[in-house]
PADO-383650 format. One record per residue (C-alpha): x, y, z; residue in three letters. Coordinates in Angstrom, 3 decimals. Layout:
<nodes>
+----------+----------+----------+------+
!        u !        v !        w ! code !
+----------+----------+----------+------+
!        X !        Y !        Z !  ALA !
...
+----------+----------+----------+------+
</nodes>
This chain:
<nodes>
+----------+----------+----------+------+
!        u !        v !        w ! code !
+----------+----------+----------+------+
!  104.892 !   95.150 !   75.513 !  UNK !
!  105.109 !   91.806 !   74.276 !  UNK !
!  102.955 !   91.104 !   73.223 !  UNK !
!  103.718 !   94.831 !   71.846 !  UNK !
!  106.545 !   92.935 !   70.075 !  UNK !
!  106.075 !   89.458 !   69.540 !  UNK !
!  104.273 !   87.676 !   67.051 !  UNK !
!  101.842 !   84.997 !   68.456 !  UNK !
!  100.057 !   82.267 !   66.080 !  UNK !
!   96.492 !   81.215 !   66.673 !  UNK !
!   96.163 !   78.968 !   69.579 !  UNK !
!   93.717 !   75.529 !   69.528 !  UNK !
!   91.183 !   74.110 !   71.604 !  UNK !
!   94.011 !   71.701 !   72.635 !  UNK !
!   97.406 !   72.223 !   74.208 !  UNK !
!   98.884 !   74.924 !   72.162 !  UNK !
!  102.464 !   75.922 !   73.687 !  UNK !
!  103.566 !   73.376 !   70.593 !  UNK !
!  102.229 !   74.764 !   67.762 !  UNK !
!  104.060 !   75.549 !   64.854 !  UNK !
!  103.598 !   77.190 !   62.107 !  UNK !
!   99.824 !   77.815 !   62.972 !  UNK !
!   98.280 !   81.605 !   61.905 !  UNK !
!   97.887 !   84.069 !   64.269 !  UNK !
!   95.893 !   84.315 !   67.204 !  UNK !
!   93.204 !   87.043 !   66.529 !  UNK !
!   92.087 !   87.426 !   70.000 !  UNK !
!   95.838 !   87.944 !   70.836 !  UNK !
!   96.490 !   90.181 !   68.401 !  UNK !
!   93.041 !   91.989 !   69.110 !  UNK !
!   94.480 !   92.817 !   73.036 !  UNK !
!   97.909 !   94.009 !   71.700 !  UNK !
!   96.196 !   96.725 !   69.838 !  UNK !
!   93.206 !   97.581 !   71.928 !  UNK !
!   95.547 !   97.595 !   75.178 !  UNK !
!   97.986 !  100.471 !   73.082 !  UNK !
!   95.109 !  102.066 !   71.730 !  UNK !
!   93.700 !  102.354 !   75.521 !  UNK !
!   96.990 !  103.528 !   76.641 !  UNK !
!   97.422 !  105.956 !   73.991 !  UNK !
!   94.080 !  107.599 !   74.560 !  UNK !
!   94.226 !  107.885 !   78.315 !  UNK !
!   97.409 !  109.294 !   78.458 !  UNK !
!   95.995 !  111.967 !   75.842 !  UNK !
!   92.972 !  112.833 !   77.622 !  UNK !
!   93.631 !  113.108 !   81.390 !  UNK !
!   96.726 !  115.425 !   81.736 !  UNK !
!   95.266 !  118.507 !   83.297 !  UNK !
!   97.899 !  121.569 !   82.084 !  UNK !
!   98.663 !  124.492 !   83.426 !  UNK !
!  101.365 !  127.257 !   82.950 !  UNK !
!  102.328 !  130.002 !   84.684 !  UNK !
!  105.318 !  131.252 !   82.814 !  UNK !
!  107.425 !  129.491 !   84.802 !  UNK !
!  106.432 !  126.407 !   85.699 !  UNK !
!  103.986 !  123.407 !   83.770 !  UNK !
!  101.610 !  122.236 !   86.385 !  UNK !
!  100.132 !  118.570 !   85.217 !  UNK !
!   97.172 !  117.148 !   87.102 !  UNK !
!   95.004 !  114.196 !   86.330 !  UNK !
!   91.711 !  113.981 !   84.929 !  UNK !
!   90.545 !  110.686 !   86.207 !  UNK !
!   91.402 !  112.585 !   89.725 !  UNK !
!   87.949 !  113.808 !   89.411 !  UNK !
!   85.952 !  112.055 !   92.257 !  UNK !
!   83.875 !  108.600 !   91.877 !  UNK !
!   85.862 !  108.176 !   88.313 !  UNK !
!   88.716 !  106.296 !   89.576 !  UNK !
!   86.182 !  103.044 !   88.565 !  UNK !
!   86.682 !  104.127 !   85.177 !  UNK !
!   90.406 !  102.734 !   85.680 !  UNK !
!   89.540 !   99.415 !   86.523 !  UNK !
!   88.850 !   98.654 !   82.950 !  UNK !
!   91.449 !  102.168 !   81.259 !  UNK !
!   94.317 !  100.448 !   83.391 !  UNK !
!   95.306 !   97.569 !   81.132 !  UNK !
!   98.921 !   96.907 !   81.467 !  UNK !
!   97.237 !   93.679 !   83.209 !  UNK !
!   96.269 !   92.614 !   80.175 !  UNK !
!   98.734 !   93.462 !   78.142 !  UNK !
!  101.586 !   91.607 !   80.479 !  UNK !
!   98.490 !   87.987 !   80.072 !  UNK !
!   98.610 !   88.652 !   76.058 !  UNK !
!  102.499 !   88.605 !   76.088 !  UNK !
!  102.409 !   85.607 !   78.364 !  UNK !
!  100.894 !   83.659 !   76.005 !  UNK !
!  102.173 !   85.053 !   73.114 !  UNK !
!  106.004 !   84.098 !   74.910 !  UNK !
!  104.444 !   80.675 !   75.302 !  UNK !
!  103.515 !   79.459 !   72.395 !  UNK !
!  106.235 !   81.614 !   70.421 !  UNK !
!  108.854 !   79.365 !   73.018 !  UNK !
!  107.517 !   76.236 !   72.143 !  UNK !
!  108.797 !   76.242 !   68.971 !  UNK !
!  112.504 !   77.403 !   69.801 !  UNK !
!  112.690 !   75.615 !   73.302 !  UNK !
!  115.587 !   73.406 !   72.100 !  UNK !
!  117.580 !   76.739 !   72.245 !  UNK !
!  116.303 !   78.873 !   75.079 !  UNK !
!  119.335 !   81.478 !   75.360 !  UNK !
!  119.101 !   82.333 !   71.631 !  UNK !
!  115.165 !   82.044 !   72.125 !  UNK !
!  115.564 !   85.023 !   74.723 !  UNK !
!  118.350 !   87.081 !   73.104 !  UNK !
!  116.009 !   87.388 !   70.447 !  UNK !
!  113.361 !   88.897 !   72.583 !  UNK !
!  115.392 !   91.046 !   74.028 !  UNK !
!  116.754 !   92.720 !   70.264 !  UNK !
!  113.101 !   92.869 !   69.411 !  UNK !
!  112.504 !   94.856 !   73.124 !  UNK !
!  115.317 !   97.148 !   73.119 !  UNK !
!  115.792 !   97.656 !   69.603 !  UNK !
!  113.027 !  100.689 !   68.776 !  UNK !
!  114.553 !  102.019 !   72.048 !  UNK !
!  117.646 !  103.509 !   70.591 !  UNK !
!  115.740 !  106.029 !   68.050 !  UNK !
!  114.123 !  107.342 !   71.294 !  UNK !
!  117.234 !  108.024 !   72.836 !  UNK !
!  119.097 !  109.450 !   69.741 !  UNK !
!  116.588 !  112.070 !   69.974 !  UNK !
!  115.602 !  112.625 !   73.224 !  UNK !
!  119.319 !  112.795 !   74.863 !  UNK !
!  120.387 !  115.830 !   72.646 !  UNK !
!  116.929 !  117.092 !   72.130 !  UNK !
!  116.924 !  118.844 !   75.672 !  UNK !
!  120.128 !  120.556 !   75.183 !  UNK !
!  119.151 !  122.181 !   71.955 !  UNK !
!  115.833 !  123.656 !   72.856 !  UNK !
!  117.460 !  125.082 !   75.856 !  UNK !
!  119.636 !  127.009 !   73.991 !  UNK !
!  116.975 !  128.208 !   71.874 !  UNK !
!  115.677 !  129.479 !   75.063 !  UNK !
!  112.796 !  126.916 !   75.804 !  UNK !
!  111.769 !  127.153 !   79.548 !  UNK !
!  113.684 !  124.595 !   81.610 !  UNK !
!  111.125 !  123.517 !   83.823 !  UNK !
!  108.352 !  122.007 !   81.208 !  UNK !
!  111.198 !  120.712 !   79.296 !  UNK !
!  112.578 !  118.799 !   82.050 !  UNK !
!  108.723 !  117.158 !   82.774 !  UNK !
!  108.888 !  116.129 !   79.359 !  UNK !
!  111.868 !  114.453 !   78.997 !  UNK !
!  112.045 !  112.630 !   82.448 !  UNK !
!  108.083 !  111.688 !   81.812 !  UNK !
!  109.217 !  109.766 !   78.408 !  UNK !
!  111.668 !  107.918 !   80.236 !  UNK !
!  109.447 !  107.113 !   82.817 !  UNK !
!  107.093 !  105.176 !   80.073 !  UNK !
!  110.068 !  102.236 !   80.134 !  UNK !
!  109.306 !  100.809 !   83.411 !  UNK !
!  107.085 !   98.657 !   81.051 !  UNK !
!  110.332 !   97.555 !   79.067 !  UNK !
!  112.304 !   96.936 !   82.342 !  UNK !
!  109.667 !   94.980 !   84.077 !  UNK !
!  108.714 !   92.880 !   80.722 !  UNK !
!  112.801 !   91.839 !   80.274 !  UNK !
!  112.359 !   90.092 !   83.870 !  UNK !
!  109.435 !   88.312 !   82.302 !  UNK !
!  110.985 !   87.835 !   79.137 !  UNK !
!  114.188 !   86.365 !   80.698 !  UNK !
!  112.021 !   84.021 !   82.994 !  UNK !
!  109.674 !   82.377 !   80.266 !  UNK !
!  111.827 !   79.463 !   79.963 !  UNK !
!  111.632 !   78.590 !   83.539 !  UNK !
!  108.017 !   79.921 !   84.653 !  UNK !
!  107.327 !   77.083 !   81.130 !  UNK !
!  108.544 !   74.249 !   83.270 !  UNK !
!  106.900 !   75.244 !   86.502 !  UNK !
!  103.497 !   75.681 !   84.718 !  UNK !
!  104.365 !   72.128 !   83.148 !  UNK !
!  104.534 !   70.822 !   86.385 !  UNK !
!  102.404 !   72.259 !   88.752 !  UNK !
!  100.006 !   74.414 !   86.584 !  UNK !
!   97.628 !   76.697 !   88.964 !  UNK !
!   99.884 !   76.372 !   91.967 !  UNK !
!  102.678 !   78.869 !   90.494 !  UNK !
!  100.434 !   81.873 !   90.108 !  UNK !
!   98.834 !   81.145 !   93.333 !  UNK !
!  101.991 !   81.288 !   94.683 !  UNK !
!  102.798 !   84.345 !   92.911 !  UNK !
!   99.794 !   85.751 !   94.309 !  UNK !
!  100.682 !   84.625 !   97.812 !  UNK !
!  103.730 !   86.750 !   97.436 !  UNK !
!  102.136 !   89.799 !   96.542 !  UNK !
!   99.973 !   89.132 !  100.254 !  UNK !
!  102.863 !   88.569 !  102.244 !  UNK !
!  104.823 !   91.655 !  100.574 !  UNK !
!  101.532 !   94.064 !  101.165 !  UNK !
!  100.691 !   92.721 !  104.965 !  UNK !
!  104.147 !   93.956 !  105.504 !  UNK !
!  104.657 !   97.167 !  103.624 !  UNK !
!  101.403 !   97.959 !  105.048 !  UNK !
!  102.420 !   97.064 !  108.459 !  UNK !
!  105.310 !   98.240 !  109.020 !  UNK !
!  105.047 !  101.425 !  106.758 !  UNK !
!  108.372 !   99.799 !  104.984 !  UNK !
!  107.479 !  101.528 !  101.153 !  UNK !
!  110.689 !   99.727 !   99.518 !  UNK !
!  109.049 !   96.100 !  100.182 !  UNK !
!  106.376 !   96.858 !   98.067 !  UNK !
!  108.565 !   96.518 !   94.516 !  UNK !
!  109.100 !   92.883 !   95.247 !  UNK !
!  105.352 !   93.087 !   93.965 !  UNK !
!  106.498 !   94.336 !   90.533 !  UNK !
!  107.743 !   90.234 !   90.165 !  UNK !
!  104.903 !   88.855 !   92.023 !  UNK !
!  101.933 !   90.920 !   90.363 !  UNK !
!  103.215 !   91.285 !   87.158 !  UNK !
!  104.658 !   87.493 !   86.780 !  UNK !
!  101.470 !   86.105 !   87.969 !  UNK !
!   99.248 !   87.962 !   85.301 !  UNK !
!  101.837 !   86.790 !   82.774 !  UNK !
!  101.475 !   83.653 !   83.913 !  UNK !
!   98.162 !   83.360 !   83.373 !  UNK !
!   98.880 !   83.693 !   79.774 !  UNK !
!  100.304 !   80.121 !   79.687 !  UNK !
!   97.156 !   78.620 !   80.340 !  UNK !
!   95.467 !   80.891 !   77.423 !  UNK !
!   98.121 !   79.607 !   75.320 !  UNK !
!   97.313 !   75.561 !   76.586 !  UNK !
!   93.743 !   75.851 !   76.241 !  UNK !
!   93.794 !   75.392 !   80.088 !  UNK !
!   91.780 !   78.851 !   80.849 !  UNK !
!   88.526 !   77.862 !   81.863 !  UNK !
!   85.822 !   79.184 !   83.851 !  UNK !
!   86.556 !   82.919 !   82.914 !  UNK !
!   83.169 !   84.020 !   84.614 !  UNK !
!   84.343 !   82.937 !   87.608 !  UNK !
!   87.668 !   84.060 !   87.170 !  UNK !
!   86.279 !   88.092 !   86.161 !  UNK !
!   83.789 !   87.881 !   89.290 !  UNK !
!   86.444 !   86.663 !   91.607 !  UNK !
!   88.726 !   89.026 !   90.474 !  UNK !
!   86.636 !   92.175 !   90.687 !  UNK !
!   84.636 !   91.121 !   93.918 !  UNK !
!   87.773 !   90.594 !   95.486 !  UNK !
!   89.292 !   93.893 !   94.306 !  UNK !
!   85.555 !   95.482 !   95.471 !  UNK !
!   86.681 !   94.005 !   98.830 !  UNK !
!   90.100 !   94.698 !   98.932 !  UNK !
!   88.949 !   98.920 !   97.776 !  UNK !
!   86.220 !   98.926 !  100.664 !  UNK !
!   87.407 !   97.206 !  103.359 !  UNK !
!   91.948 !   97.404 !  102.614 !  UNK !
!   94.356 !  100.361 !  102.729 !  UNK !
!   93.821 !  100.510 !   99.020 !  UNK !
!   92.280 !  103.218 !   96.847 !  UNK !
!   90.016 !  102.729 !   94.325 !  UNK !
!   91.863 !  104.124 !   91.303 !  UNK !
!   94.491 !  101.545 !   89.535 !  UNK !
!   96.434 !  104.664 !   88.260 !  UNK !
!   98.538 !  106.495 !   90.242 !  UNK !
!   97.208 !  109.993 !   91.501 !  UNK !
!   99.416 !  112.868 !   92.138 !  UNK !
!   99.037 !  113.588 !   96.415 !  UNK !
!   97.333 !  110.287 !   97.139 !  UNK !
!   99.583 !  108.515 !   99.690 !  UNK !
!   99.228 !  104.790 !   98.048 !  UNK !
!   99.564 !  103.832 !   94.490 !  UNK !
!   97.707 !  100.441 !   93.071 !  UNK !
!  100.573 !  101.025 !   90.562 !  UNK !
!  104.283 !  102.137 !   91.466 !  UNK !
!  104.442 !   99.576 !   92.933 !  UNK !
!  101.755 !   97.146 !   92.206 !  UNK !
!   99.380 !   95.715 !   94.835 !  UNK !
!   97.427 !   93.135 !   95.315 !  UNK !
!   94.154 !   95.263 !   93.932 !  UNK !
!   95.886 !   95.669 !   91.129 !  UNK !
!   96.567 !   91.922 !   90.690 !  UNK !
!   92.674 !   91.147 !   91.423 !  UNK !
!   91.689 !   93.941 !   88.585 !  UNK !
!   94.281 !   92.187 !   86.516 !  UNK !
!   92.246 !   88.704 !   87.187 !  UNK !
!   89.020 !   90.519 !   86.553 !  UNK !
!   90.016 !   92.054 !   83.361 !  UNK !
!   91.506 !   88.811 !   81.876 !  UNK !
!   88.332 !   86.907 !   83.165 !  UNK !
!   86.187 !   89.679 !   81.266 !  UNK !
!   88.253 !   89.348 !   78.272 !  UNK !
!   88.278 !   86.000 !   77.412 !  UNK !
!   84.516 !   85.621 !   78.520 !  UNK !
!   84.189 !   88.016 !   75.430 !  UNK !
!   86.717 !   86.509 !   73.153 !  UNK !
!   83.946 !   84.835 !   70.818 !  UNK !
!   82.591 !   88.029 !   70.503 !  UNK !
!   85.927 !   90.100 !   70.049 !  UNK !
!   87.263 !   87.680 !   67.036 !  UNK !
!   84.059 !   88.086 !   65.076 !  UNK !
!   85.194 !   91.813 !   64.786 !  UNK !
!   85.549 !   92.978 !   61.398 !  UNK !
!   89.579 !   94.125 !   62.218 !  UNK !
!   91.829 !   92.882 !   59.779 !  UNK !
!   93.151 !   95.918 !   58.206 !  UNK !
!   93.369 !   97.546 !   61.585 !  UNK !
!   95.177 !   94.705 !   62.758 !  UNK !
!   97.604 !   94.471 !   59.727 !  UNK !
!   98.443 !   98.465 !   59.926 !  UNK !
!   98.378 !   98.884 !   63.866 !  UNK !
!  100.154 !   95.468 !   64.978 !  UNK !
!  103.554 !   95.928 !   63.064 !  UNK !
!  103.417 !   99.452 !   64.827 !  UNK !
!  102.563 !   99.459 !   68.163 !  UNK !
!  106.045 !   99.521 !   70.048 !  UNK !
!  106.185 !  102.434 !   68.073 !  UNK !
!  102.671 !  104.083 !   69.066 !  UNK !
!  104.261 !  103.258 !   72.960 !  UNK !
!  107.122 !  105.094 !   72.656 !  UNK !
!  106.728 !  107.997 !   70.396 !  UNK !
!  102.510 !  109.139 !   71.706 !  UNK !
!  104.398 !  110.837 !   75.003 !  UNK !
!  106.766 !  112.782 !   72.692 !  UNK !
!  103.712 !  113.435 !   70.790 !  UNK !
!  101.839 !  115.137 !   73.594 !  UNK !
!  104.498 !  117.158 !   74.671 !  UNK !
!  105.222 !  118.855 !   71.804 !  UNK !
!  101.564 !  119.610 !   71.430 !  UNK !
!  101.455 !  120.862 !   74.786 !  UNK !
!  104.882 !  122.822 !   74.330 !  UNK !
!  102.857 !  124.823 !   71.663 !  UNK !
!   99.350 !  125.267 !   72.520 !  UNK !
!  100.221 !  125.496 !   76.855 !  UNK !
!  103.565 !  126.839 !   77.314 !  UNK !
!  103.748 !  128.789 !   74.429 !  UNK !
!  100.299 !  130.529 !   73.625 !  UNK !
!   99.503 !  129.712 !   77.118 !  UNK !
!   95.982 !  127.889 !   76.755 !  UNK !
!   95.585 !  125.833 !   79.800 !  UNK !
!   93.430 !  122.791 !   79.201 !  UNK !
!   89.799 !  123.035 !   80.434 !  UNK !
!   88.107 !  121.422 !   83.549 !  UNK !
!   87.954 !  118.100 !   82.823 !  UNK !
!   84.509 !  116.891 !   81.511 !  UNK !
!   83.150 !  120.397 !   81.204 !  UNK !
!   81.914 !  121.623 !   78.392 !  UNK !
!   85.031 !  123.285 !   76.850 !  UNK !
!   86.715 !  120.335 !   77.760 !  UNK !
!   84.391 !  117.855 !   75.451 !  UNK !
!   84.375 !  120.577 !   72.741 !  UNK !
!   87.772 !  120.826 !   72.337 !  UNK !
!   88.606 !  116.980 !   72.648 !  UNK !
!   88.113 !  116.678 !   68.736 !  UNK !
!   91.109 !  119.496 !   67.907 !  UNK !
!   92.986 !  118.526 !   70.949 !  UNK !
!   93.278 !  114.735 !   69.289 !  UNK !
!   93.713 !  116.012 !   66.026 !  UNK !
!   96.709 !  117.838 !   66.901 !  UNK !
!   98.075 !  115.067 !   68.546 !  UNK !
!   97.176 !  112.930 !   65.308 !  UNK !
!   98.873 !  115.471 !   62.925 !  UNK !
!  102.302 !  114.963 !   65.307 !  UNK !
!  102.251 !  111.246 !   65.442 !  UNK !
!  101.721 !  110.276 !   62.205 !  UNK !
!  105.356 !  111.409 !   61.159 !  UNK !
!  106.602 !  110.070 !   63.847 !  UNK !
!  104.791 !  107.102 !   62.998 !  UNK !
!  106.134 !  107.456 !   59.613 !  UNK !
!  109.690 !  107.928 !   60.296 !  UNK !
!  110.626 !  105.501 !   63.340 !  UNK !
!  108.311 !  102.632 !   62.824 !  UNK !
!  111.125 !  100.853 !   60.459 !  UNK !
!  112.885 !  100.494 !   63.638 !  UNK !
!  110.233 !   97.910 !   65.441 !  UNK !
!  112.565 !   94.969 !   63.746 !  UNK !
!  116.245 !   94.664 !   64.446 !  UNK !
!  118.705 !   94.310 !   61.768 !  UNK !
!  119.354 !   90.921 !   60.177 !  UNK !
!  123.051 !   90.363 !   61.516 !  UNK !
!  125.010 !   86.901 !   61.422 !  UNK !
!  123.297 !   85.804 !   65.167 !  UNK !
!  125.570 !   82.987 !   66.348 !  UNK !
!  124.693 !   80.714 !   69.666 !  UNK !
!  125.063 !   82.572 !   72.778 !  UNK !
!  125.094 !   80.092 !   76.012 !  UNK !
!  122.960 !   81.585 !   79.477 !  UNK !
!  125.925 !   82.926 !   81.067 !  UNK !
!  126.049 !   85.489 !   77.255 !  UNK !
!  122.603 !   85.828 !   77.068 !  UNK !
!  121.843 !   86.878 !   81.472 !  UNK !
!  124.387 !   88.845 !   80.963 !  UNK !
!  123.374 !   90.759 !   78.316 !  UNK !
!  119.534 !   91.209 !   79.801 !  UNK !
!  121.059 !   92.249 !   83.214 !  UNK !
!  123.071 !   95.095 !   80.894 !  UNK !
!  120.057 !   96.059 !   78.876 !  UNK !
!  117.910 !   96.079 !   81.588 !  UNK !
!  119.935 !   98.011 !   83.982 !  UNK !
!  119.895 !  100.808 !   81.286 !  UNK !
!  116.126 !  100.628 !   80.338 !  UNK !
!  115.396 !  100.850 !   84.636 !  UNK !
!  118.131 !  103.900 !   84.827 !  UNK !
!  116.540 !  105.742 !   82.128 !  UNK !
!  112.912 !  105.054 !   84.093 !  UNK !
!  113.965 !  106.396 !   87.232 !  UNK !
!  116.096 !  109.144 !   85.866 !  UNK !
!  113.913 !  109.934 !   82.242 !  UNK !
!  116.290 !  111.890 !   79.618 !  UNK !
!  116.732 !  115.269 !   81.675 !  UNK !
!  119.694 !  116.548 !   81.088 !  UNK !
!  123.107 !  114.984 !   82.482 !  UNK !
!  125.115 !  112.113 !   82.010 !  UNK !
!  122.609 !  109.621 !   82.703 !  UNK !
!  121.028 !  109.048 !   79.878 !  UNK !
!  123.684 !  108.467 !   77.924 !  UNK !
!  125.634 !  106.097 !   79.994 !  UNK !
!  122.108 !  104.363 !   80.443 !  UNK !
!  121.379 !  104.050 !   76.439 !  UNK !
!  125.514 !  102.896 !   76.235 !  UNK !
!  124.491 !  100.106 !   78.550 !  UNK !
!  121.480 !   99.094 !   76.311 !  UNK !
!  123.567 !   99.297 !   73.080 !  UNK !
!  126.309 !   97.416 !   75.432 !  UNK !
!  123.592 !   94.371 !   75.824 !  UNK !
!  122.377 !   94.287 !   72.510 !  UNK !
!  125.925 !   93.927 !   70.896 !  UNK !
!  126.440 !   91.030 !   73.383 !  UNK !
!  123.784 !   89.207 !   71.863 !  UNK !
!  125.615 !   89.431 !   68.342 !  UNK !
!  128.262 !   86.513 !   68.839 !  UNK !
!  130.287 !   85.459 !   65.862 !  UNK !
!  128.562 !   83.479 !   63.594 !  UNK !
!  129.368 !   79.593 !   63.596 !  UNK !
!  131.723 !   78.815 !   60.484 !  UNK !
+----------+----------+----------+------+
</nodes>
């Protein structure tokens, strides 16, 4: 996330992308956490599960009309791609005199936790076939966990960019995410008008590069005016809802013919203004928070929380749906608040092994790291990152796939392992 990953250092009323050796950033650190812990519990809460003996039917409960609002604050992926911009700035400025090495390491720290996942999930499906579990939930589980990366793929792109976006922010500050934003226009006016879908993905660059930009001027102490920034945002997102082909909900919504999501829109990017606006309007407020233990336990963990809550949820559901066949109740009715409590405790009693067993893996093995040049280094993100987006589109359903997907990750990690100078 990565802010899921990094590890930022407090940040000073003054120009901060050259710090060193500073303390964290609370209010940083505070977004990582709250931004998992958001994800975590929507993604518990709103499946809507069905099963018929044959097939798992999921629905959504935020599907429920006049809540999609509630996602304009539950939708926080904007936020969490502003916390790792700043967190990639200041971590940068203290490693700038060796950018390739700078990125290769953020891309071990990315993909690393990954490979757990996948020595599980590839021959997972396989074996509970043959122990006769029904094909058809099993294959929405597994292609739903891979799905869950798009985060990874679409943070590598930022990741690899950091060193450049630095020296465009350097020299022309507020201009580069208002040209960022400029591209998202241009790419919605025309998937919009001409009904071209495809040309709406070049907003995964513009949307999500312009809220990570933002993060740079967080990290400078250049982020003023946050009322202005939250009102903007929102009113123009208001706007945008009422008045644009968009809907209101910043989640996808299974039968709704746009998504504010996949791919991103320009509603999404003025949420993603409003939310960082609201955030650091609150920031004094947020710090003073008595979180230190939380923060100590939950920040070493959360790539782990990402990856492993789906897994979670599905084996819960593979239980207490598929096999005793309890469907869940109608979401915000009365069975459905009651049994909230058990339903998260279940989920609890599941991820806290999990927890347990594969959070060791959130930091890469110490191995003799020599100096890779660019040429190494793209190379190795453009390998990684084509396996994190095939696993996305194609999840861990059985086939060859997967593992020719996680063999490209494992490909672009080992390419970031030169020999060690002598």
């Amino acid at each position: 996330m990565t802010v899921l990953l990094d590890r930022p250092v407090a940040v000073a009323a003054e120009p901060r992308v050259k710090a060193a050796g500073a303390p964290r950033d609370p209010f940083i650190d505070l977004l990582r956490v709250l931004g998992m812990a958001l994800i975590v519990v929507q993604h518990w809460t709103i499946p809507v599960l069905s099963y018929d003996g044959i097939r798992l039917t999921t629905g959504n409960a935020l599907a429920t009309p006049g809540v999609w609002v509630v996602t304009w604050l539950s939708q926080v992926m904007p936020l969490v791609f502003f916390a790792g911009g700043a967190a990639n700035a200041i971590n940068f400025g203290r490693s700038a005199a060796d950018a390739p090495r700078w990125v290769a390491a953020r891309l071990r720290r990315l993909t690393w936790p990954l490979l757990p996942l996948a020595a599980v999930w590839i021959p997972l499906p396989h074996v509970l076939l043959s122990f006769g579990v029904p094909e058809q939930p099993l294959e929405v589980g597994a292609r739903l966990t891979g799905q869950l990366l798009w985060f990874l793929a679409v943070y590598l792109i930022a990741v690899v960019a950091t060193p450049y976006a630095l020296r465009l922010h350097e020299r022309h500050g507020w201009r580069v995410p208002a040209a960022l934003a400029a591209g998202a226009v241009v790419t919605d006016v025309v998937r919009f008008s001409a009904g071209f879908e495809p040309v709406g993905y070049l907003n995964v660059v513009f949307v999500w590069l312009a809220v990570h930009q933002l993060g740079f001027f967080y990290a400078d102490g250049r982020l003023r005016h946050a009322w202005a920034l939250a009102a903007g945002g929102f009113g123009a997102a208001a706007l945008l809802v009422a008045y644009g082909p968009y809907p209101g909900s910043m989640i996808g919504l299974r039968g709704a013919e746009v998504s504010n999501m996949a791919p991103p829109t320009l509603a999404m990017l003025a949420v993603g203004a409003g939310q960082i606006g609201l955030a650091t309007l609150l920031r004094p407020w947020l710090v003073r928070l008595p979180k230190g233990r939380v923060l100590a336990w939950a920040g070493p963990r959360v790539m782990t929380m990402y990856l492993w809550h789906m897994p979670a949820l599905f084996a819960v559901t593979g239980v207490v749906v598929v096999l005793l066949g309890i469907d869940t109740p109608a979401p915000g009715s009365t069975f459905w608040w009651a049994g909230l409590p058990l339903w998260f405790g279940m989920l609890c009693l599941v991820m806290w092994p999990l927890m347990k067993v594969f959070a060791r893996f959130e930091t890469p093995p110490a191995l003799p790291y020599g100096t890779s040049g660019w040429g190494g280094t793209l190379a190795a993100s453009a390998l990684a990152g084509g396996g994190v987006l095939t696993l996305t589109v194609g999840g861990f359903a059985p086939g060859g796939g997967p593992f020719l997907a996680v063999l490209a990750v494992l490909g672009g990690l080992l390419m970031t392992a030169p020999r060690a100078r002598g």
